[in-house]
FIDO-272489 format. One line per field, with one value per residue (C-alpha): z, x, y; residue number from 1. Coordinates in Angstrom, 1 decimal, m for minus. Example, Ala and Ser with C-alpha at 12.3 -4.5 7.8 and 13.67 -1.06 7.14 Angstrom:
BEGIN
z = (7.8|7.1)
x = (12.3|13.7)
y = (m4.5|m1.1)
k = (1|2)
END
This chain:
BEGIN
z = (m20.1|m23.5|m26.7|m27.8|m30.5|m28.2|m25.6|m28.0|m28.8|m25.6|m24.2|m27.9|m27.6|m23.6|m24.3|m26.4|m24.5|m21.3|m24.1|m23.2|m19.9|m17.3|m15.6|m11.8|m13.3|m14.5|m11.9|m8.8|m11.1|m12.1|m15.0|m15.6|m16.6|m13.6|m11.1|m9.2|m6.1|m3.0|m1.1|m2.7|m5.3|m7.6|m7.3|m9.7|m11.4|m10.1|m10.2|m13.4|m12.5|m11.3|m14.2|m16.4|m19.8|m18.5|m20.4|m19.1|m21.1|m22.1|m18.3|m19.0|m15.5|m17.0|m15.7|m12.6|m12.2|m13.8|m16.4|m17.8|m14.9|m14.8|m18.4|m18.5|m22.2|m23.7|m25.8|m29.6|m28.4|m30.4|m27.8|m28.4|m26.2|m26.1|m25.6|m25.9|m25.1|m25.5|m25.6|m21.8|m21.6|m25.0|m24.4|m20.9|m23.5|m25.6|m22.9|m22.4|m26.0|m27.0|m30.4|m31.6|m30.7|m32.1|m29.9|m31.9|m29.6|m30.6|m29.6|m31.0|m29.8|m33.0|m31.0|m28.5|m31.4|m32.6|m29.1|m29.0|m32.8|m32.0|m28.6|m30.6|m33.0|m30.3|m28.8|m32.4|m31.2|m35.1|m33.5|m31.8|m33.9|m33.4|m35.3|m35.1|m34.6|m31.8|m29.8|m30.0|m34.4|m34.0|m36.8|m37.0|m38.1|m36.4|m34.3|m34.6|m30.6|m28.3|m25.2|m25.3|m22.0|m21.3|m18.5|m17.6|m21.0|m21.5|m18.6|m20.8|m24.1|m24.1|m25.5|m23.5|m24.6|m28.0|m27.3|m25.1|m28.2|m30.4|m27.9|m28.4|m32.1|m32.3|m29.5|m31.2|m29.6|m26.4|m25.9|m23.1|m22.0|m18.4|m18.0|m15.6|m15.3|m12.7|m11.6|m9.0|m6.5|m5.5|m7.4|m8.2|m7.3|m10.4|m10.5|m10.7|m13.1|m15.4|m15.9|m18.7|m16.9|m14.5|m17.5|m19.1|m15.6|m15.8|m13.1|m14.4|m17.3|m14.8|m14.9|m12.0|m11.0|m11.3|m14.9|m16.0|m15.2|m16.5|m20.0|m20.4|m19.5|m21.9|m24.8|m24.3|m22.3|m19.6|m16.5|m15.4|m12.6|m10.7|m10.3|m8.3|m6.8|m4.7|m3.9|m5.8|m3.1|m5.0|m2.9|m1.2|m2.9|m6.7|m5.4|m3.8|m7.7|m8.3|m4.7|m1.5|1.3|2.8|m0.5|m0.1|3.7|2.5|m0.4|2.0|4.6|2.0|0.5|m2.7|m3.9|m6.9|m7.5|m10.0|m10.7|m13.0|m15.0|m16.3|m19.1|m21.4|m25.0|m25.8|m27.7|m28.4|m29.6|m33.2|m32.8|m29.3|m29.1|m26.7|m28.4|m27.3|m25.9|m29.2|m31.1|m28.9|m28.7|m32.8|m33.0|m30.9|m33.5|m35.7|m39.4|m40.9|m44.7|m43.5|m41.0|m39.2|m35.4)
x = (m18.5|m20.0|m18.2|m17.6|m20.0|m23.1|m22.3|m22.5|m26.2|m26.7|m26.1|m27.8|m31.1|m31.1|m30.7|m33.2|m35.8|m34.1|m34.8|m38.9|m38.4|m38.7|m36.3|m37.3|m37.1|m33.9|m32.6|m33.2|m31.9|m28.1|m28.1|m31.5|m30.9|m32.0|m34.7|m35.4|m34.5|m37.3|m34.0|m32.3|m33.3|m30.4|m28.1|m25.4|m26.3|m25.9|m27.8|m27.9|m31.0|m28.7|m26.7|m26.7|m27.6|m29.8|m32.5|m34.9|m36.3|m32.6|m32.0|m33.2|m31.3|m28.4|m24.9|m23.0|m21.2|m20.6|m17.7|m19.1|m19.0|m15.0|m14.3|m13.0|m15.0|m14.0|m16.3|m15.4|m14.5|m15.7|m17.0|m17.5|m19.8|m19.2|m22.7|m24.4|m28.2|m30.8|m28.7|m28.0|m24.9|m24.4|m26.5|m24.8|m21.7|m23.4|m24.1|m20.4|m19.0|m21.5|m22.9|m19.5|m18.8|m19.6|m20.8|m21.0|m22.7|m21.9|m24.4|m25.0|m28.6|m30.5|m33.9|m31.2|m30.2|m33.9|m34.6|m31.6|m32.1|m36.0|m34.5|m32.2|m34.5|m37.0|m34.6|m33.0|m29.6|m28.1|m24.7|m25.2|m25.2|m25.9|m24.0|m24.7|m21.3|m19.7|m17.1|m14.5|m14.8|m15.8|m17.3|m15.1|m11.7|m8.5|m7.8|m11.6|m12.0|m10.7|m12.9|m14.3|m16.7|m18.8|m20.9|m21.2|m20.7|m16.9|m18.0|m20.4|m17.2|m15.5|m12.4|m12.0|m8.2|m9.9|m12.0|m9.3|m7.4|m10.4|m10.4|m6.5|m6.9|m9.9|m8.7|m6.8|m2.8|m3.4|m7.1|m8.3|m11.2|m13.3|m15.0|m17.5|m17.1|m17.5|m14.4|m13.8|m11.5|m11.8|m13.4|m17.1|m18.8|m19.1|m23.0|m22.8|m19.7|m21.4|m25.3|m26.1|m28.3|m25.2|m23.5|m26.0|m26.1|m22.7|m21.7|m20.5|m18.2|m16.5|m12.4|m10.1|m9.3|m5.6|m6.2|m8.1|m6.1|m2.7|m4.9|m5.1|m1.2|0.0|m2.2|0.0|m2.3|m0.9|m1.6|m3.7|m6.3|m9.3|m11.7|m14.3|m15.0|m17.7|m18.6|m22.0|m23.6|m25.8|m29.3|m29.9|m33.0|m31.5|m28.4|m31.1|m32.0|m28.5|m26.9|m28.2|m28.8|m25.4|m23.2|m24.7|m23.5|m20.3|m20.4|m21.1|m18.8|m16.0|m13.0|m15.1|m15.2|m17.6|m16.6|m17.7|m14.5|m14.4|m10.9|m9.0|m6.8|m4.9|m3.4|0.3|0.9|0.0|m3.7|m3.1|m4.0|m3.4|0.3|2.6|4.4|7.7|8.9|10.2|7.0|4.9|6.7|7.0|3.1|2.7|4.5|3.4|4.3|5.7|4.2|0.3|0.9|m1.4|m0.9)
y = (162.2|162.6|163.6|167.1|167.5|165.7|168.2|170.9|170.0|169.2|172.7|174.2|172.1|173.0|176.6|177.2|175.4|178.2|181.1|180.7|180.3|183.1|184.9|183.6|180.0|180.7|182.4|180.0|176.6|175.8|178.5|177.4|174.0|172.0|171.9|175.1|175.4|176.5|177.8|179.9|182.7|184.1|180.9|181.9|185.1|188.9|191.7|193.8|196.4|199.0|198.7|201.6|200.1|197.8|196.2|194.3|192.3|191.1|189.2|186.1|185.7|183.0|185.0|184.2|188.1|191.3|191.0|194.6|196.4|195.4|195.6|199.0|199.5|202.8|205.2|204.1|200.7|197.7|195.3|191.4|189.4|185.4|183.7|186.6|185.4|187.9|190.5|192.2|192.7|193.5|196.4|197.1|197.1|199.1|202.1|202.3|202.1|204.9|205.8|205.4|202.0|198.8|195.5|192.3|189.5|185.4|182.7|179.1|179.4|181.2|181.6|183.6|185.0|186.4|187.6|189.8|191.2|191.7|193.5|195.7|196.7|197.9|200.3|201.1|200.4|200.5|199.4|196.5|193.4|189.9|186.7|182.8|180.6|179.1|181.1|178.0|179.1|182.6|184.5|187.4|188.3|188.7|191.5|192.9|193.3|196.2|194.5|190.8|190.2|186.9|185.7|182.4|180.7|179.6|176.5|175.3|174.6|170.9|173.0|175.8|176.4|176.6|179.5|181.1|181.0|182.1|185.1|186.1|185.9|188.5|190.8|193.5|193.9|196.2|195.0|192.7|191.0|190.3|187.2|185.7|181.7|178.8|177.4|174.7|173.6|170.1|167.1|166.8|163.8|161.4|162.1|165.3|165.5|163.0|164.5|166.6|168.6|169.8|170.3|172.6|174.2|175.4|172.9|169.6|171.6|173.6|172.9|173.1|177.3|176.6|175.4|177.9|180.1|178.6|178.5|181.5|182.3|179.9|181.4|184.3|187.0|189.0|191.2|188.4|189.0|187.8|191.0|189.4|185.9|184.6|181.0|179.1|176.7|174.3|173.9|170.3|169.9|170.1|168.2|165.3|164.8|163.5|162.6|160.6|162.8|161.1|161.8|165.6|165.4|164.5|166.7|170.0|169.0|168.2|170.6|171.0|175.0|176.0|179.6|182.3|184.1|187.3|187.2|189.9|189.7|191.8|190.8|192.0|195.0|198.7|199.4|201.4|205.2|205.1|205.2|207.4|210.3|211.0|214.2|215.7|214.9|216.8|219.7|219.3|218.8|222.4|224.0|226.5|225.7|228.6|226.9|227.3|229.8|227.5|226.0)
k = (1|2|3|4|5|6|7|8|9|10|11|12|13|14|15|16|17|18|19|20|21|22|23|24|25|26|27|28|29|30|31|32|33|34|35|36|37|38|39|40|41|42|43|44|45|46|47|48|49|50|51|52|53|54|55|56|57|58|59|60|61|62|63|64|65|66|67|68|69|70|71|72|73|74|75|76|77|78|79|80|81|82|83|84|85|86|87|88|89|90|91|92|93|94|95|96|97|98|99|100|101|102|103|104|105|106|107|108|109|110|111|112|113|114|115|116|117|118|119|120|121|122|123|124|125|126|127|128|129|130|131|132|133|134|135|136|137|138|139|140|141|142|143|144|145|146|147|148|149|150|151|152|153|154|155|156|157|158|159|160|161|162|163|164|165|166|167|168|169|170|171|172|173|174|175|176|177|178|179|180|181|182|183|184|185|186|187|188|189|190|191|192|193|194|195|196|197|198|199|200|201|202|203|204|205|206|207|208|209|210|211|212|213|214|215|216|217|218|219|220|221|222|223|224|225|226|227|228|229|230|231|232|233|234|235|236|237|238|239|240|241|242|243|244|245|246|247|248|249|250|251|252|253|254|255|256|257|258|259|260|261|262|263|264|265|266|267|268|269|270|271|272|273|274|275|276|277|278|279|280|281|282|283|284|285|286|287|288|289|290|291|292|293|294|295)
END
């Protein structure tokens, strides 16, 4: 497999070329880096339409789940969004937070970048905000997050226990995130594994289930849980591009699992402003003070 830096402009120089492309292109292709498939429609991603918050003309149909609709986003909260695209679940993010919140979306991509600002700015959403970096060196400070979601985007990272870590440090204590990724269980074969198209596709960066998970226990999260998983199956005739119709016989027939998982996680500690008063200091905040004469 290439070297970290390549695969980084791999996926960067891919995406943007994805950025032009339509949503039913996307849609019906490995996160719509491959050849589309005549099969199947809707191979990774979910559908958003019934979403409240949902913007159209943000789906560029890249996802595989929902992390919003599990990511328990408070009004007030301030939401970050980890390969944020052209902006939809930002906005998604954005409907739950509420005029009070604040939803800062990351992406390497700057013409995903200028579709999401030129999105915002046609609905006037003053609060949503859009930044370039990657999310393995995010551009925020620490403890800035109360919710961090993704979709499909943490795969597609040589150094995932990088970004997990890049996620602990700008979650606030007390906040979590929900994250849609592609996990596997079982080996790849070696031609998938090894083509930059799978890799932009989501597919060929995908790490074992078991280590994904142990990453993001030994950065220190807890309360650790899968929220939704379904299998992807990959279409014979995108996998014909790479296999022989036996090694896709084989490949079908084998103990190989591609999942999207949607992962739960909560970082330690007490969110400031939100702590538990005791017994004594309610009953001492129901007081009247005889000073004021004021409850």
């Amino acid at each position: 497999m290439k070297k970290e830096q390549e695969l980084k402009d791999i996926v960067r120089d891919r995406y943007a070329k994805i950025a032009e492309q339509g949503k039913a292109e996307n849609a019906s292709s490995c996160c719509g880096a491959t050849t589309t498939s005549n099969k199947v429609y809707n191979i990774m991603m979910d559908d958003y339409s019934e979403t409240d918050g949902y913007i159209e003309d943000a789906d560029l149909g890249l996802g595989c789940g929902l992390p919003t609709q599990f990511a328990k986003i408070n009004q007030g909260d301030t939401v970050i969004d980890l390969g944020s695209g052209a902006g939809n679940d930002c906005f998604v993010a954005r409907h739950e937070a509420g005029d009070n919140g604040k939803v800062i979306g990351i992406d390497f991509t700057p013409i995903m970048i200028e579709k999401a600002r030129i999105n915002a700015e046609k609905l006037g959403y003053n609060n949503v905000e859009f930044r370039v970096g990657d999310i393995d060196a995010m551009p925020v400070s620490n403890d800035t997050a109360d919710v961090i979601v993704s979709n499909c985007v943490l795969n597609l990272v040589p150094n995932k226990q990088k970004v997990i870590g890049e996620i602990y440090r700008v979650l606030k204590p007390g906040g979590h995130f929900s994250i849609s990724d592609i996990v596997l269980m079982g080996e790849l074969p070696i031609a998938l594994k090894e083509d930059a198209e799978m890799y932009a596709g989501c597919v060929a960066g995908a790490i074992q289930k078991v280590d994904y998970l142990q990453y993001i226990e030994d950065s220190g999260f807890q309360n650790i849980t899968i929220q939704k998983e379904k299998p992807i199956v990959i279409p014979d005739d995108i996998l014909i591009k790479y296999l022989s119709q036996e090694e896709i016989n084989n490949f079908n027939k084998g103990a190989t699992g591609i999942f999207s998982i949607t992962v739960y996680a909560e970082k330690p500690g007490t969110k400031k402003g939100k702590q538990k008063m005791n017994l004594s200091e309610i009953e001492s905040s129901n007081c009247c003070d005889p000073a004021t004469n004021c409850c």
